[in-house]
PyMOL Python script that loads the backbone (N, CA, C, O; Angstrom):
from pymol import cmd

cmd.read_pdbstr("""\
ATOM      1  N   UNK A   1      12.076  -1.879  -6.705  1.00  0.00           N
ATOM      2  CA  UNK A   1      12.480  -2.028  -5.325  1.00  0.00           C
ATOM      3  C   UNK A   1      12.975  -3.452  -5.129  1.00  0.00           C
ATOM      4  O   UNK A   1      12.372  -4.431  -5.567  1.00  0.00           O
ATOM      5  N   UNK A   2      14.001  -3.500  -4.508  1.00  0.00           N
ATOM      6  CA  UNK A   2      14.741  -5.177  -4.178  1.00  0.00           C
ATOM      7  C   UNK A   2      14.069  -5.340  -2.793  1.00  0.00           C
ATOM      8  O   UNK A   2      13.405  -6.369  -2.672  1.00  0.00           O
ATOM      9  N   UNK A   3      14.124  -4.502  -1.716  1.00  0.00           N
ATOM     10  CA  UNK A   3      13.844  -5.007  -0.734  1.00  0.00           C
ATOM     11  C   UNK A   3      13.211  -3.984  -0.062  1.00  0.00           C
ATOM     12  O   UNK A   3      13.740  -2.874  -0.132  1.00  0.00           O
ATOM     13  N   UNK A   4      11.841  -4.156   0.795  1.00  0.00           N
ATOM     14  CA  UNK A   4      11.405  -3.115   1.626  1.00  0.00           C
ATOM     15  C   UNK A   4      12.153  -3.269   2.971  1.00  0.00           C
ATOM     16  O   UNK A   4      12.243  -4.349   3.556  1.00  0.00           O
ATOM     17  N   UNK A   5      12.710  -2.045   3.440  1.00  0.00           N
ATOM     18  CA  UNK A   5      13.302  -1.828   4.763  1.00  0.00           C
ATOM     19  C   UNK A   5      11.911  -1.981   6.456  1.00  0.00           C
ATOM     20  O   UNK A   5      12.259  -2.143   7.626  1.00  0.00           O
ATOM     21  N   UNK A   6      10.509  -1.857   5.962  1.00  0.00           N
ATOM     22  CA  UNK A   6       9.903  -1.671   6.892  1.00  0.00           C
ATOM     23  C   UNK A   6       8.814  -2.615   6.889  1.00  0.00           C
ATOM     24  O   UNK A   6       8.161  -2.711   7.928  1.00  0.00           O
ATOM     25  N   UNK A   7       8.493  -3.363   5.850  1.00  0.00           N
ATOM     26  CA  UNK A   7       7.224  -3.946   5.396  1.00  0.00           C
ATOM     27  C   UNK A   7       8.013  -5.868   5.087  1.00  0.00           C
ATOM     28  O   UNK A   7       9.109  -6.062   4.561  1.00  0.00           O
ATOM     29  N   UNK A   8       7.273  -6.734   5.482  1.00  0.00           N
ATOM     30  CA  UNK A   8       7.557  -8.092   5.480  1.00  0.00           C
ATOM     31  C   UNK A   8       7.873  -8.936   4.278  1.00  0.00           C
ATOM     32  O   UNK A   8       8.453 -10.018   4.188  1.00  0.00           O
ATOM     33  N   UNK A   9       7.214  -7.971   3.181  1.00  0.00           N
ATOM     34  CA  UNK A   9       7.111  -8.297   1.646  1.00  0.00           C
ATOM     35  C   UNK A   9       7.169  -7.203   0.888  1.00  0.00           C
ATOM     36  O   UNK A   9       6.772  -6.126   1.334  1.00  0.00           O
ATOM     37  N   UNK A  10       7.698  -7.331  -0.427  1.00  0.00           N
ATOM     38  CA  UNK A  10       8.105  -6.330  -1.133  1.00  0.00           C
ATOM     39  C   UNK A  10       7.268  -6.470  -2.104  1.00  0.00           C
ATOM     40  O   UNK A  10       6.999  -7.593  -2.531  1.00  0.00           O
ATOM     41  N   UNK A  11       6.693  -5.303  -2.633  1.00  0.00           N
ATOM     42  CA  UNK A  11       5.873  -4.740  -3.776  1.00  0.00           C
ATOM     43  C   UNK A  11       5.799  -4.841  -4.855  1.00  0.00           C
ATOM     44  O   UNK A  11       5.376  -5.853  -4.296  1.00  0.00           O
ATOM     45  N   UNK A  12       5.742  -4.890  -6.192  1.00  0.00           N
ATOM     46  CA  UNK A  12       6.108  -5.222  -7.534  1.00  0.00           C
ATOM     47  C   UNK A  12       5.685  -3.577  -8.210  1.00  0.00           C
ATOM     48  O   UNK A  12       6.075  -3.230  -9.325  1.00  0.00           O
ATOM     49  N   UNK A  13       5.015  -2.880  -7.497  1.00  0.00           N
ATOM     50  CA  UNK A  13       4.597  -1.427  -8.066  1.00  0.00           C
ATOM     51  C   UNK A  13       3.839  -0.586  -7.180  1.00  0.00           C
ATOM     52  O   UNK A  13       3.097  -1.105  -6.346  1.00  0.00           O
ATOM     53  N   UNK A  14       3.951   0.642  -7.276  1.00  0.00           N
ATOM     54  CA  UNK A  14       3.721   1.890  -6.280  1.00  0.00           C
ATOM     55  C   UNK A  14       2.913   2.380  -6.649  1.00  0.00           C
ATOM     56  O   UNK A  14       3.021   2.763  -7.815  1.00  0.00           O
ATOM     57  N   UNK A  15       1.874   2.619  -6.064  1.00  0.00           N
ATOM     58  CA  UNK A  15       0.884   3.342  -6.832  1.00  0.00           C
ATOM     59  C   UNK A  15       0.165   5.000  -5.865  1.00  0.00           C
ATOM     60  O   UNK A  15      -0.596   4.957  -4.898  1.00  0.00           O
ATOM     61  N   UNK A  16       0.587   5.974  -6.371  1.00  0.00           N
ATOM     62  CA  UNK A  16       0.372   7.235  -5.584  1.00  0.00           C
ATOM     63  C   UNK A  16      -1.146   7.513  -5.669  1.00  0.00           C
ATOM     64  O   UNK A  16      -1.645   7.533  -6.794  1.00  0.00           O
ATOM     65  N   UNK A  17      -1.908   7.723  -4.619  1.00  0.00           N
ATOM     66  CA  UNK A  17      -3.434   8.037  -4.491  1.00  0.00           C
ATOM     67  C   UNK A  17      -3.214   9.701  -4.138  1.00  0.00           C
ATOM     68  O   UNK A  17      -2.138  10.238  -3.872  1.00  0.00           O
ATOM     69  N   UNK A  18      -4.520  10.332  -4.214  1.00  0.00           N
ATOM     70  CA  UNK A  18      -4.601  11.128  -3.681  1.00  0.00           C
ATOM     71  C   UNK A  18      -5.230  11.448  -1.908  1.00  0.00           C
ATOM     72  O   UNK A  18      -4.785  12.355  -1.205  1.00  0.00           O
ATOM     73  N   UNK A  19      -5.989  10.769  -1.607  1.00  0.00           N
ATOM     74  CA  UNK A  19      -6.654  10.295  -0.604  1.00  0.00           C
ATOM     75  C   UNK A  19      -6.748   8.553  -0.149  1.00  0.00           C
ATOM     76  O   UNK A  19      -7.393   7.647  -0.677  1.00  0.00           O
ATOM     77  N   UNK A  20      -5.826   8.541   1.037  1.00  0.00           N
ATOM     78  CA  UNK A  20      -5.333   7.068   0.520  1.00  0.00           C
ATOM     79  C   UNK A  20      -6.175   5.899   1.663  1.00  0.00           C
ATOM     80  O   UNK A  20      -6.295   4.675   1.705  1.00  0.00           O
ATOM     81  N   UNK A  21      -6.862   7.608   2.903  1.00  0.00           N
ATOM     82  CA  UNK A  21      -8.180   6.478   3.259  1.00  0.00           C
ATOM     83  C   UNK A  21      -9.075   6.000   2.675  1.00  0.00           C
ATOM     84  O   UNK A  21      -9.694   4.986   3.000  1.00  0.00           O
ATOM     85  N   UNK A  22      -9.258   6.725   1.679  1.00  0.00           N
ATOM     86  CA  UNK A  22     -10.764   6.629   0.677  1.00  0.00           C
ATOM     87  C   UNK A  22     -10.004   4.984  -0.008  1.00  0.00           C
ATOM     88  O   UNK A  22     -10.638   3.935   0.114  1.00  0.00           O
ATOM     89  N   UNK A  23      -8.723   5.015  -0.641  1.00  0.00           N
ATOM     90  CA  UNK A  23      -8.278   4.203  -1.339  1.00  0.00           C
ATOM     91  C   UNK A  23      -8.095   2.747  -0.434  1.00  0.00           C
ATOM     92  O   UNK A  23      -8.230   1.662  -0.998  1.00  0.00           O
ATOM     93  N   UNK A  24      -7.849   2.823   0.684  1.00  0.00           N
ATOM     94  CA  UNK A  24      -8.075   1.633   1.618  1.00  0.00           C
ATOM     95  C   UNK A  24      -9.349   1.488   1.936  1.00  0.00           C
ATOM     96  O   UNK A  24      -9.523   0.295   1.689  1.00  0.00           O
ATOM     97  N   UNK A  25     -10.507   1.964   2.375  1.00  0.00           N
ATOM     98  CA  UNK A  25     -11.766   1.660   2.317  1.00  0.00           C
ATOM     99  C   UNK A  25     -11.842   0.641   1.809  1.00  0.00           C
ATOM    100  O   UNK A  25     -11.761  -0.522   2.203  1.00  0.00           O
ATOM    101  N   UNK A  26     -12.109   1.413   0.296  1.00  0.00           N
ATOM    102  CA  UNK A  26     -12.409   0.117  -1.329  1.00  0.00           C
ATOM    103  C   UNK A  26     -11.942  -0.873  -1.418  1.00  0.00           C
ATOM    104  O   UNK A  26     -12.617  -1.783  -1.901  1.00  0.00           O
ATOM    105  N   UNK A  27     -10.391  -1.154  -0.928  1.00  0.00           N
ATOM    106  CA  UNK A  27      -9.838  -2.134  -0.744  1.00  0.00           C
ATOM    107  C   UNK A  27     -10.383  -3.434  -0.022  1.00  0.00           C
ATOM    108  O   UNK A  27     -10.475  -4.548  -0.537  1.00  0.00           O
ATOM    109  N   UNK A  28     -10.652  -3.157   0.984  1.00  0.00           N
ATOM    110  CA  UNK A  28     -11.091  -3.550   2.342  1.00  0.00           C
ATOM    111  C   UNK A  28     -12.715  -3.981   1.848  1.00  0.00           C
ATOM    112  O   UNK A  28     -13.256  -4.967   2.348  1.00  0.00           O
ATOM    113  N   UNK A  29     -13.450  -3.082   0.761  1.00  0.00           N
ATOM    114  CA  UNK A  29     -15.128  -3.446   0.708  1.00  0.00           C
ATOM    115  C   UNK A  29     -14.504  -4.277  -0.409  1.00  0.00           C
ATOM    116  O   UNK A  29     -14.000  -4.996   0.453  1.00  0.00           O
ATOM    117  N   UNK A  30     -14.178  -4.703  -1.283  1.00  0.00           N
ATOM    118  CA  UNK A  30     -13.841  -5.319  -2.040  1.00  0.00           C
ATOM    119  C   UNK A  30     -13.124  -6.530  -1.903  1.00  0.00           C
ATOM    120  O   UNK A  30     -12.738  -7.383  -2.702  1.00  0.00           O
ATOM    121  N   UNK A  31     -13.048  -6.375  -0.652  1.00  0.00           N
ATOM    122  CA  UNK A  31     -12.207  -7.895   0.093  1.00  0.00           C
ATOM    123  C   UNK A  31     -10.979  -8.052  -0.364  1.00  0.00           C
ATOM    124  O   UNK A  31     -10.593  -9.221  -0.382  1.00  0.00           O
ATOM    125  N   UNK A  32     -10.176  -7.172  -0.773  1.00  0.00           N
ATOM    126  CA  UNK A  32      -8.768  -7.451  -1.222  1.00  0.00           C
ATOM    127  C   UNK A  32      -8.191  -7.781   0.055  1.00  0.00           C
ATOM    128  O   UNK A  32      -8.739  -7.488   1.118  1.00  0.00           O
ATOM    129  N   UNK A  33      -6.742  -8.579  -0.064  1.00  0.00           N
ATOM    130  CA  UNK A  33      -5.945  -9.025   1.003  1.00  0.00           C
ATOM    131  C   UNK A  33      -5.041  -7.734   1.658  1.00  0.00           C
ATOM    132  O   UNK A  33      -4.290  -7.416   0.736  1.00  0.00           O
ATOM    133  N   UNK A  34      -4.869  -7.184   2.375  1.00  0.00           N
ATOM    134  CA  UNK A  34      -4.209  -5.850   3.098  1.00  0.00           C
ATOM    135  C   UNK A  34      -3.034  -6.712   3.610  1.00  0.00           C
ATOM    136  O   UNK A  34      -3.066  -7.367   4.652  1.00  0.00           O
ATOM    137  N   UNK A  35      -2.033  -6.637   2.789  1.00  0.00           N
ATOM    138  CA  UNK A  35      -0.873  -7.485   3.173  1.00  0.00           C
ATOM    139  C   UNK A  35       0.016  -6.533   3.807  1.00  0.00           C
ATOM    140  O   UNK A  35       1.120  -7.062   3.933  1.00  0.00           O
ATOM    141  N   UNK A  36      -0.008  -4.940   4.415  1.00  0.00           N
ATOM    142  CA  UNK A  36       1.255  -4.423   5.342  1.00  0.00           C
ATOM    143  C   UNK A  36       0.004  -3.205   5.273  1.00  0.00           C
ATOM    144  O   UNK A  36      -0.453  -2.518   4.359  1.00  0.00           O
ATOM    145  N   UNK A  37      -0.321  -3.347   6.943  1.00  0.00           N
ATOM    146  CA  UNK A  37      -1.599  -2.110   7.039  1.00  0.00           C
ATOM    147  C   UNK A  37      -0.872  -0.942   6.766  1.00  0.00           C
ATOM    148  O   UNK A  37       0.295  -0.609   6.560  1.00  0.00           O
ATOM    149  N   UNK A  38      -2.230  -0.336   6.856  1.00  0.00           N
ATOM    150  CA  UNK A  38      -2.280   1.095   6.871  1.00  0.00           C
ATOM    151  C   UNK A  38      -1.391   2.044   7.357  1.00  0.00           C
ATOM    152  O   UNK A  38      -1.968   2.689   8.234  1.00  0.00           O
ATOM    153  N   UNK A  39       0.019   2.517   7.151  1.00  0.00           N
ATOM    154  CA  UNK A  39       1.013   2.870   7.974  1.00  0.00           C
ATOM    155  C   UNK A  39       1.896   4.235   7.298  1.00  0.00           C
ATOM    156  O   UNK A  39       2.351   4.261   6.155  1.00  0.00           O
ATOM    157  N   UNK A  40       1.988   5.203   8.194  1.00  0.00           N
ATOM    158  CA  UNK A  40       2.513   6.649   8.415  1.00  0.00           C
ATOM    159  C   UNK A  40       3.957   5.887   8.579  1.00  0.00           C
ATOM    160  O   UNK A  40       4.158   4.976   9.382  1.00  0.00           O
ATOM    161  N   UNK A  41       5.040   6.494   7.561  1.00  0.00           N
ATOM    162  CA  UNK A  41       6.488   5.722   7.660  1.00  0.00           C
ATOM    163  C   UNK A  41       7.124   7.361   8.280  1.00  0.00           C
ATOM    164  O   UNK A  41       6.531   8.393   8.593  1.00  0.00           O
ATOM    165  N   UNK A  42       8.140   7.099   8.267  1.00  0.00           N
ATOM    166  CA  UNK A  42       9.377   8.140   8.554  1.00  0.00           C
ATOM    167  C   UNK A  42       9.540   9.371   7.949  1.00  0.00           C
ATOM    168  O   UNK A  42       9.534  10.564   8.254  1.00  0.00           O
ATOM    169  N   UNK A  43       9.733   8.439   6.682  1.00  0.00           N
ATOM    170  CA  UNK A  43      10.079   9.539   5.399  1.00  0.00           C
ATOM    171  C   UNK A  43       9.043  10.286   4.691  1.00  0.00           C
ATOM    172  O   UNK A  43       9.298  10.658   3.546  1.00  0.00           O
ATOM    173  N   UNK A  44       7.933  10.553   5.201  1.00  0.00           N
ATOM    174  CA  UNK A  44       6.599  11.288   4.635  1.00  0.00           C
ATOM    175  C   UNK A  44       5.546  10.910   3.736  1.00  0.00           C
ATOM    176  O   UNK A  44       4.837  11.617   3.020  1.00  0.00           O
ATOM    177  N   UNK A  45       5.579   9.384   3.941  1.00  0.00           N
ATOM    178  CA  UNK A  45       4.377   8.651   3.422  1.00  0.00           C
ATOM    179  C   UNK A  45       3.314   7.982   4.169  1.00  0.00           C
ATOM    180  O   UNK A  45       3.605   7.916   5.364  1.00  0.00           O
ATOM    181  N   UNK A  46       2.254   7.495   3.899  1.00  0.00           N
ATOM    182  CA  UNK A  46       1.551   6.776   4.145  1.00  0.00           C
ATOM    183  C   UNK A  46       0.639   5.713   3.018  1.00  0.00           C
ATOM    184  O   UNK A  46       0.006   5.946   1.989  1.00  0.00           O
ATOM    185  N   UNK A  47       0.895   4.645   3.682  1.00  0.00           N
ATOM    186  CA  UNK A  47       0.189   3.525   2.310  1.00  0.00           C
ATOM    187  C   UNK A  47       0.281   2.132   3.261  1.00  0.00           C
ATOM    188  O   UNK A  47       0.700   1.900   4.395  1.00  0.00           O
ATOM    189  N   UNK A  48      -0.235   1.461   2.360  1.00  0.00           N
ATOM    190  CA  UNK A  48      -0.475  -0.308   2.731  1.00  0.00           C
ATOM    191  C   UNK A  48      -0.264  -0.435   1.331  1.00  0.00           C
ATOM    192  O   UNK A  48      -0.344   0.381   0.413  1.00  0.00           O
ATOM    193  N   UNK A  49       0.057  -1.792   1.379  1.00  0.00           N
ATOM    194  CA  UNK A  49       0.303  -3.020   0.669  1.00  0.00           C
ATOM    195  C   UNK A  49      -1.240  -4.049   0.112  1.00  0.00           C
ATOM    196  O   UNK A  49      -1.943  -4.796   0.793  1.00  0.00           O
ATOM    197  N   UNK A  50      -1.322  -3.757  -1.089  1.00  0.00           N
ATOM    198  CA  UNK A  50      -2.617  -5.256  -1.202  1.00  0.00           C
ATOM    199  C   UNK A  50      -2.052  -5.850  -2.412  1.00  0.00           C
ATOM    200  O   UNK A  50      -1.229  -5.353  -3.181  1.00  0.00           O
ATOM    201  N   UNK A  51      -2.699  -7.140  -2.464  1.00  0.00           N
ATOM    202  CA  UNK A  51      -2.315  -8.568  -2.950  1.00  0.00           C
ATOM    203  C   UNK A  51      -3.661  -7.846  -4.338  1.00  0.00           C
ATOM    204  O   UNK A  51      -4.783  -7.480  -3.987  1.00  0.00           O
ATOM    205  N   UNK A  52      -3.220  -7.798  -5.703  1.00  0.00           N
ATOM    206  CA  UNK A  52      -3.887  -7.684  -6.902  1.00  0.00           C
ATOM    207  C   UNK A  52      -4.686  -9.319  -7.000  1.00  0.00           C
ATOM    208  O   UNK A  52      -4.604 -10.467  -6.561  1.00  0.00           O
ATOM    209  N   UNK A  53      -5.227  -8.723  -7.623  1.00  0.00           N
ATOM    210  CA  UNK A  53      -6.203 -10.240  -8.252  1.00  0.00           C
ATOM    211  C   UNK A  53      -5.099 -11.317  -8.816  1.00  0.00           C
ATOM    212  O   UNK A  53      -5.035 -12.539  -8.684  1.00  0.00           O
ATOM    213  N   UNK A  54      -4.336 -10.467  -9.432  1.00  0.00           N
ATOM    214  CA  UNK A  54      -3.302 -11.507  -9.931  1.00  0.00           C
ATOM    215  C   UNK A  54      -2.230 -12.041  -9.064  1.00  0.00           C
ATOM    216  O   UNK A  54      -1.476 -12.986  -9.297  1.00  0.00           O
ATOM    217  N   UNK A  55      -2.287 -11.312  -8.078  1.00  0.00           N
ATOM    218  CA  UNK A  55      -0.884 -11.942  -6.719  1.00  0.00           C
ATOM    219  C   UNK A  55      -0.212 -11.366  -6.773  1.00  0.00           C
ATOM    220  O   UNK A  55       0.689 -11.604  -5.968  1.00  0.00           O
ATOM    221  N   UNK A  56       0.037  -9.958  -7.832  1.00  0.00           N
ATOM    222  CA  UNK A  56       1.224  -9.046  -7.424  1.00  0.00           C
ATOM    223  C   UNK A  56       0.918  -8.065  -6.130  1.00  0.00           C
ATOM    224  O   UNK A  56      -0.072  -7.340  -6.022  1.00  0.00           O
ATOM    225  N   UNK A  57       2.105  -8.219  -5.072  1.00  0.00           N
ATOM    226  CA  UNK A  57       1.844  -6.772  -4.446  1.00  0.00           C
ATOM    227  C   UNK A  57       1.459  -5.485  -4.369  1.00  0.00           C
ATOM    228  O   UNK A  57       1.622  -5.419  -3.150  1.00  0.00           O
ATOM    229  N   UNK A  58       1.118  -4.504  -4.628  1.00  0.00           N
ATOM    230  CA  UNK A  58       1.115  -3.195  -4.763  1.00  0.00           C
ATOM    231  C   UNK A  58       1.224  -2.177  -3.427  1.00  0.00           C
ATOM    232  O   UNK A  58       0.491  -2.369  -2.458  1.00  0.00           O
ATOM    233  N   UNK A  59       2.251  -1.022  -3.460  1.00  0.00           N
ATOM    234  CA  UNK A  59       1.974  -0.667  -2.405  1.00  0.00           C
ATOM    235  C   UNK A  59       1.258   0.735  -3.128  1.00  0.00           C
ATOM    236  O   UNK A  59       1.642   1.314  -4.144  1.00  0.00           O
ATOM    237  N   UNK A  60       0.107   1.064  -2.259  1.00  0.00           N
ATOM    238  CA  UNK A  60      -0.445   2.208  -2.550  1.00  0.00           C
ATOM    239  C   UNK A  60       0.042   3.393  -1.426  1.00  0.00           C
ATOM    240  O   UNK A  60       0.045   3.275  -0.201  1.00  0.00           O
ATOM    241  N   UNK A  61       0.252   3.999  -1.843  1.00  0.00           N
ATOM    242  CA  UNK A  61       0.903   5.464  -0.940  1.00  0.00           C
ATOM    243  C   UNK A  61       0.109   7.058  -1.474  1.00  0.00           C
ATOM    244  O   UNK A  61      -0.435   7.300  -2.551  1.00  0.00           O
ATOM    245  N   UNK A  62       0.250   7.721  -0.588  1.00  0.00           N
ATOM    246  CA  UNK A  62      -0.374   8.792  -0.304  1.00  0.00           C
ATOM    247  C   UNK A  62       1.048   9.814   0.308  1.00  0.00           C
ATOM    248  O   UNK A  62       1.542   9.462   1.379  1.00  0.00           O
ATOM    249  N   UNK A  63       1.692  11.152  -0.479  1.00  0.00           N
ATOM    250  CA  UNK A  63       3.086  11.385   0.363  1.00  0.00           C
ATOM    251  C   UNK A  63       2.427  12.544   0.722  1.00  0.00           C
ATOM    252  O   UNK A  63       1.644  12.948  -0.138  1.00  0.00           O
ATOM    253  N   UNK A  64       2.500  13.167   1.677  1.00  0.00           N
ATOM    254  CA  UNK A  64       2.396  14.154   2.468  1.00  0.00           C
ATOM    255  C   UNK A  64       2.806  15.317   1.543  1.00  0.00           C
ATOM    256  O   UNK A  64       3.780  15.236   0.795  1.00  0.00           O
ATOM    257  N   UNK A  65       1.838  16.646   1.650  1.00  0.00           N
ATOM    258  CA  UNK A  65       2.263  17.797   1.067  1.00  0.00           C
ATOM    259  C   UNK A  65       2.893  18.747   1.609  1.00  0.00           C
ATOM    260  O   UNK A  65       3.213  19.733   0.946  1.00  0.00           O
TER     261      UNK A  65
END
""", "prot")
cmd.dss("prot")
cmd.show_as("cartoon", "prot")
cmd.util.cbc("prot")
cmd.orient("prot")
């Protein structure tokens, strides 16, 4: 991805959950940084953005069935 159209910062990798409240929880108990909340987009996803231990972005997504 070069540029996210909806989110302030762009991602370095996507990562598909199956349950992506459960997957923000952990995030959140684990104190990771939630760099673009929790958000239902247009096109039939839902995911946030967290900052890896190492400083890469990740956006985690969950797509609608």
């Amino acid at each position: 991805m070069t540029r996210d159209a909806t989110a302030p910062v762009n991602p370095v990798l996507s990562v598909r959950v199956d349950d992506i409240d459960a997957a923000h929880a952990r995030a959140r108990e684990r104190g990771y940084e939630i760099v673009h909340p929790l958000t239902t987009e247009e096109w039939g996803v839902t995911r946030f953005f967290v900052r890896a231990p190492d400083g890469n972005l990740l956006d985690v997504v969950q797509h609608r069935d």
